[in-house]
C-alpha positions in Angstrom: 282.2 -61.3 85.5 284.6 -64.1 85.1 284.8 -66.1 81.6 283.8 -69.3 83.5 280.4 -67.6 84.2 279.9 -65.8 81.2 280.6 -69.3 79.0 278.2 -71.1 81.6 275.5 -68.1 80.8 276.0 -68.6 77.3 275.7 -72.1 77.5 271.2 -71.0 77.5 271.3 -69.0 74.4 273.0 -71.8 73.0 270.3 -74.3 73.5 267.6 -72.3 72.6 269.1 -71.1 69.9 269.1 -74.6 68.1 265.9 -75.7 69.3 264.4 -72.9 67.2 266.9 -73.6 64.0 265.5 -77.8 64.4 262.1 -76.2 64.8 262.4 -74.1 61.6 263.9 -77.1 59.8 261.5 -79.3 60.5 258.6 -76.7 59.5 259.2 -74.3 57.3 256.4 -72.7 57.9 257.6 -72.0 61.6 259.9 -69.0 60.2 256.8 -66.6 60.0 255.1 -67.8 63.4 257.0 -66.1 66.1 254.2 -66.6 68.8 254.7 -70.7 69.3 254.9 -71.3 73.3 258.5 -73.1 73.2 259.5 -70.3 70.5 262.3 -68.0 72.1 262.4 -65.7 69.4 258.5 -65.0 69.9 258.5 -61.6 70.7 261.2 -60.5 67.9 259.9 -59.0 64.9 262.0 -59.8 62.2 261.8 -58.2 58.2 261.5 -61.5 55.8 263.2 -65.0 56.3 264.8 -64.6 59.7 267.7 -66.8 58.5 268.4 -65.6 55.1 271.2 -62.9 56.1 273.3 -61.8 58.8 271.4 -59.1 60.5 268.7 -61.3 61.0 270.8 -63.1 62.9 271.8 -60.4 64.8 268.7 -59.0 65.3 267.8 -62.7 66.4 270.2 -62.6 69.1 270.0 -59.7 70.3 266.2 -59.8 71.3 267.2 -63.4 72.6 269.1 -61.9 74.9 266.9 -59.0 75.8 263.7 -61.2 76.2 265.2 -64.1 77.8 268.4 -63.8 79.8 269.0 -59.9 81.0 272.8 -60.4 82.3 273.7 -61.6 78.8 272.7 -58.2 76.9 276.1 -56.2 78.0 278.4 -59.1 76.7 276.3 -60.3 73.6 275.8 -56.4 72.5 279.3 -55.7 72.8 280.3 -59.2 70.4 277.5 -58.1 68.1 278.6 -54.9 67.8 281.9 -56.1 67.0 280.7 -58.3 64.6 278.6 -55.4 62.8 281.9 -53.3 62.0 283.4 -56.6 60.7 280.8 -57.1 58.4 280.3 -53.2 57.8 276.5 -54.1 58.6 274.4 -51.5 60.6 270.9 -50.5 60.7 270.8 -48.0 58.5 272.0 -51.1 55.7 268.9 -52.8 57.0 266.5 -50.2 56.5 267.9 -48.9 53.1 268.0 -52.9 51.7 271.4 -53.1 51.1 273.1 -56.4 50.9 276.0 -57.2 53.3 279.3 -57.1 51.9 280.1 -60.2 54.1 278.0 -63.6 53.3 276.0 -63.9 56.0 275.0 -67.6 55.7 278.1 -68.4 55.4 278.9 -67.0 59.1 275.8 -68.7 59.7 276.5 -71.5 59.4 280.0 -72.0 60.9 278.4 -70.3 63.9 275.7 -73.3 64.5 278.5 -75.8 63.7 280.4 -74.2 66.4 277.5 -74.0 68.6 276.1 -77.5 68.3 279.8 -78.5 69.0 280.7 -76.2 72.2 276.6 -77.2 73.6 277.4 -81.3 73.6 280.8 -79.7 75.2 279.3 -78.3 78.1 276.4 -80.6 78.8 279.4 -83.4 79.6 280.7 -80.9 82.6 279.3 -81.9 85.6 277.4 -79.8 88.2 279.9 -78.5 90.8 278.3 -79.5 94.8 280.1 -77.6 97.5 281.9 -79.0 99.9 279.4 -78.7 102.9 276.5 -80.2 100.5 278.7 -83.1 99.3 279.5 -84.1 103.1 275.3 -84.9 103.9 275.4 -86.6 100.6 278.1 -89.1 101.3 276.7 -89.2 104.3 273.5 -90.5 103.5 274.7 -92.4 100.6 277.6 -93.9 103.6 274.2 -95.2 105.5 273.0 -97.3 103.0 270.4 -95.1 101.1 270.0 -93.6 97.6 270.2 -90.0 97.6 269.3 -87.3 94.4 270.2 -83.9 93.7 267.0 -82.1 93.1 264.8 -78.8 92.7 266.3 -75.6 92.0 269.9 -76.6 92.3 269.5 -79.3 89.1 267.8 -76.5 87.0 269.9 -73.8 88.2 272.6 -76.1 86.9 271.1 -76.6 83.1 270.9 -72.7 83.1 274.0 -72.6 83.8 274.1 -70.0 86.9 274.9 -70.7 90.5 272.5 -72.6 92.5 270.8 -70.6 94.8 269.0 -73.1 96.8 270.3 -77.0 97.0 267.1 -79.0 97.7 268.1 -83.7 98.2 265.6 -86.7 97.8 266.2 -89.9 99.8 264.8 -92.8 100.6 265.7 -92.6 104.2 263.1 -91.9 106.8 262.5 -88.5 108.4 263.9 -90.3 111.3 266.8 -91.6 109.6 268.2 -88.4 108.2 267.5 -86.6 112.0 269.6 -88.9 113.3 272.4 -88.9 110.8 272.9 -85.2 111.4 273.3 -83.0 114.4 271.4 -79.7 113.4 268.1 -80.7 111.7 265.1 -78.7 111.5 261.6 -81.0 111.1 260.0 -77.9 109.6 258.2 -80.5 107.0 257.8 -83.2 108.7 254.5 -84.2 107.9 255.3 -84.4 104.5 258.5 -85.7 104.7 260.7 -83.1 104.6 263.8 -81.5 107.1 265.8 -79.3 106.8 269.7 -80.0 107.1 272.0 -77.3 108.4 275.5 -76.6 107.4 277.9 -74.2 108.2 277.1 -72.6 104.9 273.5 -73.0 103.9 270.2 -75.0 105.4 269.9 -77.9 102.9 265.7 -79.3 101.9 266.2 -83.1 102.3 262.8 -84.9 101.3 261.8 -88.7 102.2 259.9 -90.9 99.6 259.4 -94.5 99.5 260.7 -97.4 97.5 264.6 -97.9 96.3 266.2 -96.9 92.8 265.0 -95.4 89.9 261.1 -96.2 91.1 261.2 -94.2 93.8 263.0 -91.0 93.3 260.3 -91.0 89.8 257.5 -91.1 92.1 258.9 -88.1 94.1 259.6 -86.1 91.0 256.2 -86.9 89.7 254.9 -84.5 92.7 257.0 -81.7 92.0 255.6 -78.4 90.9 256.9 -77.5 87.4 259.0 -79.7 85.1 262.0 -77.7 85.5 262.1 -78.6 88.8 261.4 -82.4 88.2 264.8 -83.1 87.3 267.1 -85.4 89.6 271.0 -85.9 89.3 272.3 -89.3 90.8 274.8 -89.4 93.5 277.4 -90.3 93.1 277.4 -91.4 89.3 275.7 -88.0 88.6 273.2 -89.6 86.1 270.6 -87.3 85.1 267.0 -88.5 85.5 264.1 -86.1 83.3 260.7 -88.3 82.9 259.1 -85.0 81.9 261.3 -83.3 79.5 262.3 -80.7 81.9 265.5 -79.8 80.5 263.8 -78.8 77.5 261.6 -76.8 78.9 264.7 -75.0 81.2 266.5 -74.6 77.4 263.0 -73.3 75.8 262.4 -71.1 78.8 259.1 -73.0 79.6 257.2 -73.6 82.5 255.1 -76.6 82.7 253.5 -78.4 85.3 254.2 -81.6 86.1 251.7 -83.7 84.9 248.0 -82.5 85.3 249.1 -79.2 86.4 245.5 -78.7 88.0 246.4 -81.2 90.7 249.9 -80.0 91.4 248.6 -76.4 92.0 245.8 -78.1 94.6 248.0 -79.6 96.5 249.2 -76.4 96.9 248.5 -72.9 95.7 251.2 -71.1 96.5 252.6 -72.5 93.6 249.9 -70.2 91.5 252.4 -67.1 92.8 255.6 -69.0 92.6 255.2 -69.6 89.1 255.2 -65.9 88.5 258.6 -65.3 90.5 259.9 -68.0 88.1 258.9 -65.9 85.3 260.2 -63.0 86.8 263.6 -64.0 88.4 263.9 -66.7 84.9 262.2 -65.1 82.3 260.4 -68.2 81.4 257.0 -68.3 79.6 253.4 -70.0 80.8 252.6 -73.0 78.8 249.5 -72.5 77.8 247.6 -75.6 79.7 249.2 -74.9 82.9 248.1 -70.9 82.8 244.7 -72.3 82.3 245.1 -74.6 85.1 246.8 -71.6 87.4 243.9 -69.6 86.3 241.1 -72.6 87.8 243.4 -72.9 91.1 244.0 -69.0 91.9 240.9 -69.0 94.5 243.6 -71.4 97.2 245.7 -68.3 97.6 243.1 -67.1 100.0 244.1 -70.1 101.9 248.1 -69.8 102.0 249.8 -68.3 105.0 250.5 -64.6 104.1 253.7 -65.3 105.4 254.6 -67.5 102.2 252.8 -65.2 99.4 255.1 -62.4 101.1 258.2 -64.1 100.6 257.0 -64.9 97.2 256.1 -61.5 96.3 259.1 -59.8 97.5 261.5 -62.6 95.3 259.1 -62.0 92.2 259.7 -58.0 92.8 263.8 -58.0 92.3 263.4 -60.8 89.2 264.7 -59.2 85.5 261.3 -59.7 83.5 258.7 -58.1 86.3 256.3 -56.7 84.0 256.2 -60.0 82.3 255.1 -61.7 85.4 253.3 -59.2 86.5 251.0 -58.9 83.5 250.9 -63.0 83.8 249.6 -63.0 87.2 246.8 -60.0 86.2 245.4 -61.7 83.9 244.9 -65.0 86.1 243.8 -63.3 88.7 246.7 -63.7 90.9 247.3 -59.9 91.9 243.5 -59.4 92.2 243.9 -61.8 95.4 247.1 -60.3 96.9 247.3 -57.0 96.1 243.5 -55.6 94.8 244.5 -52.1 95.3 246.8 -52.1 91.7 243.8 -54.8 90.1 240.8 -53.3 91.1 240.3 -50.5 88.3 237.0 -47.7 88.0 234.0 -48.8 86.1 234.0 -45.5 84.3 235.8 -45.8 81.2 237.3 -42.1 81.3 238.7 -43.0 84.6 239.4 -46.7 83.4 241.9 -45.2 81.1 243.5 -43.2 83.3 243.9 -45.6 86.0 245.5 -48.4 83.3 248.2 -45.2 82.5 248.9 -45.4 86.3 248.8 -49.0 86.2 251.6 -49.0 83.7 253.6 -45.8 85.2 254.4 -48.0 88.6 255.1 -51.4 86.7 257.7 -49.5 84.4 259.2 -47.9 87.8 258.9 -51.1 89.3 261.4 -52.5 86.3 263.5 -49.3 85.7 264.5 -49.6 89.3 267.8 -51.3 91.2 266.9 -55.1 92.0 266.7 -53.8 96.1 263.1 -55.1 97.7 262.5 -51.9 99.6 263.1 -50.0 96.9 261.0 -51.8 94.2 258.1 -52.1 96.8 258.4 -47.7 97.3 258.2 -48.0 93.5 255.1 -50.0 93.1 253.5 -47.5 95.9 255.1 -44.3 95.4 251.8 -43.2 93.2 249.2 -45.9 94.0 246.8 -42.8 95.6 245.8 -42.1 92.3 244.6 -45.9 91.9 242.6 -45.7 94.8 241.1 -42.3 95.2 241.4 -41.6 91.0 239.8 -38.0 92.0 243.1 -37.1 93.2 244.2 -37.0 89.9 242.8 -33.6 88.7 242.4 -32.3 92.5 244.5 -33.3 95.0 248.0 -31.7 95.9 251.1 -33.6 95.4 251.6 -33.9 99.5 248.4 -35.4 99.3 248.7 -38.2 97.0 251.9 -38.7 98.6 250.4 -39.1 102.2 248.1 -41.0 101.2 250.1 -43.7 98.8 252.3 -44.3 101.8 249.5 -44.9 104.1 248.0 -47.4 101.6 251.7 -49.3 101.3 252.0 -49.4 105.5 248.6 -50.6 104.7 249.6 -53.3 102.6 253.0 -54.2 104.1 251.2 -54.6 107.3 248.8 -56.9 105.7 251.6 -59.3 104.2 252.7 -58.9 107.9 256.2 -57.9 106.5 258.9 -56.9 109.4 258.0 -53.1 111.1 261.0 -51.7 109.7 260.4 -52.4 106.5 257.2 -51.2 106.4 258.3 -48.0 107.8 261.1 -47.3 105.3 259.0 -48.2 102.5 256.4 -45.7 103.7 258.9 -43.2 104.2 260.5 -43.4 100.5 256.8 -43.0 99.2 255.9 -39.8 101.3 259.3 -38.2 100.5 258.9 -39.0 96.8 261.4 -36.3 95.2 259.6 -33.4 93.6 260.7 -31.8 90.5 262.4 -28.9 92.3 264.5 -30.7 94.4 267.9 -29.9 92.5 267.7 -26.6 93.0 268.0 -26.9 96.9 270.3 -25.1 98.5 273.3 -27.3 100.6 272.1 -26.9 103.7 268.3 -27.8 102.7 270.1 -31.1 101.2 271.9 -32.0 104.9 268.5 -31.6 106.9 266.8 -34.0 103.8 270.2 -36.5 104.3 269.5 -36.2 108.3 266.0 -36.9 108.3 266.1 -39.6 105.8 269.5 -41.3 105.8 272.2 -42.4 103.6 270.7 -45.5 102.9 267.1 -44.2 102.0 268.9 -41.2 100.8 270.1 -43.8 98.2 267.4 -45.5 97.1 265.1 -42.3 97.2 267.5 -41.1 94.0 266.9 -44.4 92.7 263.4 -44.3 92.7 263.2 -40.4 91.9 265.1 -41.9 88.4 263.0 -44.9 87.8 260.1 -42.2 87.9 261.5 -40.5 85.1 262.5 -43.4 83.0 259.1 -44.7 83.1 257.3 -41.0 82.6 259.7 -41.0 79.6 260.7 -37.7 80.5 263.8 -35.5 78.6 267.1 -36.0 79.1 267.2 -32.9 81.4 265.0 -34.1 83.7 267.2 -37.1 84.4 270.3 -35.1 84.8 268.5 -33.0 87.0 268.5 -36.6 89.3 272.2 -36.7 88.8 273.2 -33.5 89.7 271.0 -34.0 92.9 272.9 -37.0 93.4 276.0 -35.4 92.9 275.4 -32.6 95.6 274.2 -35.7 97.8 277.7 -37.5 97.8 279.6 -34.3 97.9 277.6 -33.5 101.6 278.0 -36.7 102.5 282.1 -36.6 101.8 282.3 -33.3 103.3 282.5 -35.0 107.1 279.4 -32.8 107.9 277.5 -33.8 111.3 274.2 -35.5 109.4 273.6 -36.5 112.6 273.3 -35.8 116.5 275.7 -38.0 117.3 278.3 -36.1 115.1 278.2 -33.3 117.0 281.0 -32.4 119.0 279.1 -32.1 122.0 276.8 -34.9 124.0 274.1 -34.7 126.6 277.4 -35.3 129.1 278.6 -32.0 128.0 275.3 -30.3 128.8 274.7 -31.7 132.0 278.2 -31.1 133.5 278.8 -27.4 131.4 275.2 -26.0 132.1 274.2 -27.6 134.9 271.1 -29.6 133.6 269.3 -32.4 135.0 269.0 -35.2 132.5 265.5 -35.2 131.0 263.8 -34.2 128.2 265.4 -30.6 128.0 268.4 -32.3 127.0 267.7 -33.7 123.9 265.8 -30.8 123.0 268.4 -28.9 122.9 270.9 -31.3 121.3 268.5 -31.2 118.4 268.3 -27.6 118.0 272.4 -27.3 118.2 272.0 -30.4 115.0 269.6 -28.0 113.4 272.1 -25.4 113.6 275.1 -27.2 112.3 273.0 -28.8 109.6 272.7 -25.3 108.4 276.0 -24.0 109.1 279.0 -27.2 109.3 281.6 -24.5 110.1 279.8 -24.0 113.7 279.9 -27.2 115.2 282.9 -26.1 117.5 282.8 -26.9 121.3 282.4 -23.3 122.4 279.8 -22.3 120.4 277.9 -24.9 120.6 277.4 -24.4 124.4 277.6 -20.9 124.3 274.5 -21.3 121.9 273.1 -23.8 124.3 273.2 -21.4 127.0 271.3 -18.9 124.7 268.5 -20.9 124.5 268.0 -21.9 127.9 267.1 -18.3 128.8 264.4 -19.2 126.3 261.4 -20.8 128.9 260.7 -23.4 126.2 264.5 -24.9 127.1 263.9 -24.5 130.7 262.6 -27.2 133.6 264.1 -30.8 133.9 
């Protein structure tokens, strides 16, 4: 990653870091109360004063990094670690009491004077607009209207990451802005909202009335969440924050704006898209909008499936999943949108058993790659059990397996996600890897590569892993994964023919060699001469492939047109 990025990431842990020290400050009291909603240091559990010596500190920011902002943990680990040997400080120190041969508080504190320093630093570098976004904002600005940076892009910029989305408030007309630009999309029309294309990237532009500062705070004021209420000026680049949203962004917070219970009214798809944002952010509920997302969670029966898909699948690939996933349980979210994983048995035995499942495909969900299709096989791959719990004691392992990828065609279908998708997803599920698949043979490991391929291949070692990690299994049973996936890539750089196509012989060569009519017969026996090579490589030569061809149409099966 380049040092740009990383100091830009770093930039987060900065801020939060010192709103916690000026919390502690302020209240003493505050250094024992690690559950306080702006608190990023609430799920670290610390021995005595948190401040009072230097692995504190470093236990402090390490869990800030682990709780709050995943792709920091490789680079943060790495300078703590250094640090550690520098100080000769370890664990073991910590758990046998002994005092640090370095003062700690004196690293302290030259670290929080460094840090106050290099955060006023980077909040004076400006957001950087591409190219292609810059040219529709001096182009509305050219026209005679105001125009704001807004949304995602703004907060994405105060997290210090690359925008994903660029979002613009104006107070031209719909009208105005379709006539400014060429490729325009009215797909919001009726509320005031097109969408721009570029050669690069379709850009939100939004309408609201009034001129100035009144204006664009009137359209912020009907955003969703305060993070997103945040407007940058163009061209002057003046921030504008009427509800403290970039403390919220540095305290990892999610607010609504306002009465929350109205925003999430006016529409509640924002009841799901709060979780992604705790998923794909790692922010935290606020404890009056939670409340509020609980009271509003009924609308999601009224949102196009369409839209809680597209949702879903973005909260899926986020770095805190089971945190959002356990937010949206308990308000009721996944009971509307997926009631198969919320609905448990009355009985308690089963209850049990069914919350150890529960947890089992959430851990899988988390362990696996960030790849949709194969976080959706892994919140499927054992959900039989959820929904016929019998199958637990009883049923076979083909079984369960059938039946948890019916149930996710089942539910894939019902978020009306594309065919193929649905398809792939099943697939993964009902070729779930057993726990003797590493002692195949070569040949059984081409026919699995040519009836799944490469790409599922893939991801069904990824998911076969994530099992494991989340059973908590031994070490073995994870190299066992490896060496799988070791005899995988070796067939798959050994140029074998892992499918028909790689034969050295068509349906041409049948027709013309054998004299065959083309029909059926012909790829029935193209498949037979795969068969045979997937077993043996060394056979797929010209000659024997259609002298084996000619074997089997003496066989009446290959016979007839």
């Amino acid at each position: 990653m380049p040092l740009l990025n990383r100091v830009k990431m770093f930039r987060l842990l900065i801020i939060r870091f010192l709103l916690d020290l000026q919390e502690l400050q302020s209240n003493p009291e505050a250094k024992y109360d690690f559950n306080g909603e702006k608190s990023c240091i609430k799920k670290v559990f610390l021995r005595g004063k948190i401040f009072n010596d230097s692995i504190g500190f470093f236990h402090y920011m390490s869990s800030l990094t682990r709780f709050h902002f995943n792709p920091l943990v490789t680079i943060l680990r790495s300078v703590l670690a250094s640090f550690r040997r520098k100080l000769r400080v370890n664990y073991k120190d910590e758990r046998k009491k002994i005092k640090p041969k370095v003062d700690g508080s004196a690293f302290f504190g030259w670290f929080v004077n460094g840090a106050s320093e290099w955060m006023v630093a980077m909040q004076r570098k400006q957001i950087s607009i591409p190219s292609d976004v810059r040219v529709l904002l001096d182009k509305i600005r050219h026209a005679g209207f105001d125009v704001w940076v807004v949304g995602g892009a703004v907060r994405d910029y105060l997290l210090g990451v690359p925008a994903r989305d660029w979002d613009l408030a104006t107070n031209a007309l719909p009208g105005d802005v379709i006539s400014l630009f060429q490729r325009v999309i009215p797909v919001g029309i009726r509320h005031g909202t097109v969408q721009v294309l570029t050669e690069e990237r379709s850009v939100e532009v939004t309408s609201y009335a009034g001129r100035g500062h009144e204006g664009i705070l009137a359209e912020l004021g009907r955003r969703d969440f305060t993070v997103n209420a945040i407007a940058l000026a163009y061209p002057t680049l003046e921030l504008i924050d009427p509800f403290g949203g970039r403390e919220d962004v540095a305290a990892g917070l999610l607010r609504g704006v306002g009465d929350a219970t109205d925003r999430f009214r006016e529409d509640p798809i924002r009841t799901l898209r709060a979780g992604r944002f705790v998923s794909v952010y790692g922010f935290s509920l606020e404890t009056r909008t939670f409340d509020a997302l609980k009271n509003a969670v009924e609308g999601l029966k009224t949102v196009a499936i369409e839209r809680i898909r597209e949702e879903m699948f973005k909260l899926l690939v986020g770095d805190s999943f089971l945190e959002a996933f356990e937010w949206m349980r308990r308000a009721g979210v996944i009971g509307i949108i997926l009631p198969e994983i919320a609905q448990g048995p009355p009985h308690h035995a089963k209850a049990a058993a069914h919350q150890r499942t529960c947890e089992h495909l959430l851990r899988s969900v988390q362990f696996a790659p960030k790849r949709v299709r194969l976080r959706l096989a892994a919140l499927f791959h054992d959900i039989a059990v959820l929904v016929q719990p019998e199958l637990l004691n009883a049923g076979s392992l083909r079984d369960e397996a059938s039946l948890s990828a019916r149930i996710a065609a089942q539910v894939l279908m019902r978020w009306r996600a594309p065919k193929k998708m649905a398809l792939q997803v099943s697939k993964l599920v009902e070729s779930h890897i057993s726990t003797h698949r590493h002692a195949w043979s070569d040949a059984q490991i081409r026919h699995w590569l040519a009836k799944l391929g490469i790409g599922l291949t893939t991801d069904l070692l990824d998911l076969a892993y994530a099992d494991r990690l989340s059973k908590g299994v031994p070490s073995d049973s994870l190299q066992e994964i490896e060496l799988l996936r070791r005899r995988v890539h070796s067939q798959m750089k050994a140029d074998a023919a892992l499918q028909i196509r790689d034969l050295v012989v068509n349906g041409h060569d049948l027709i013309g060699e054998l004299n065959l009519a083309p029909g059926p017969v012909v790829g029935k026996i193209l498949r037979e001469l795969h068969k045979v090579v997937l077993n043996e490589p060394t056979l797929n030569d010209r000659l024997i492939l259609l002298d084996h061809a000619r074997e089997l149409m003496r066989n009446d099966e290959f016979q007839g047109g």
